[in-house]
N, C-alpha and C positions, 0 to 999 in steps of 0.2 A: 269459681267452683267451690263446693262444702262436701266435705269428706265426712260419711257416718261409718262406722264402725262398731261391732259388736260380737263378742263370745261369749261359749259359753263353756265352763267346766263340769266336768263330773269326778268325782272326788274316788269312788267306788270303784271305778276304771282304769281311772287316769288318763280317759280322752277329752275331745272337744271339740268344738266347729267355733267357725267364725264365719263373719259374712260380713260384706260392705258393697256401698252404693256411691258411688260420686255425680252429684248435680250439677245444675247449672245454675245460674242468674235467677230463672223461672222456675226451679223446681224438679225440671223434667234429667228422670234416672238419664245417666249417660252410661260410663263402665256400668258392671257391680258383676259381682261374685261372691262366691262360698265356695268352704271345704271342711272338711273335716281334720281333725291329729288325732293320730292311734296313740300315740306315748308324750302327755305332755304330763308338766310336775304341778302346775299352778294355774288359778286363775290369769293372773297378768300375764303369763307368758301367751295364753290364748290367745290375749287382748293384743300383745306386740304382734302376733301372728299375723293377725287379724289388716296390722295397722301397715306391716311390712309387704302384705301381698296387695293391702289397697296404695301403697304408694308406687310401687313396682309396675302397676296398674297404669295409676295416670301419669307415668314417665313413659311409660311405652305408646301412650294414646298422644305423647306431647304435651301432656298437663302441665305446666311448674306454679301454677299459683293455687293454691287451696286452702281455704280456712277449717278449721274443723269444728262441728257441730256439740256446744254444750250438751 
């Protein structure tokens, strides 16, 4: 499986979304989600967000092997 992941900040706000996809072998989406945060401080915290709800993800679907996408 390859784990993509990505946020995004807004500075002005101080919110953000994240989304992520987890594939297969072939390409083909399996999980994937998005949300948003009302009160975040930083960009990398989005990005941990991001990385925390796609891992949470493929534990609960029985994922444990994932690479993650440069």
């Amino acid at each position: 499986m390859r784990l993509n992941i990505d946020g995004a900040f807004y500075e002005a706000s101080k919110t953000g979304g994240w989304g992520f996809v987890i594939r297969d072998h072939d390409g083909n989406g399996v999980p994937a989600g998005a949300g948003k945060i009302e009160f975040v401080h930083d960009a990398q915290s989005v990005e941990a967000e991001a990385c925390l709800y796609a891992l949470l993800t493929a534990t609960s679907h029985g994922i444990s092997h994932i690479a993650n996408s440069p």
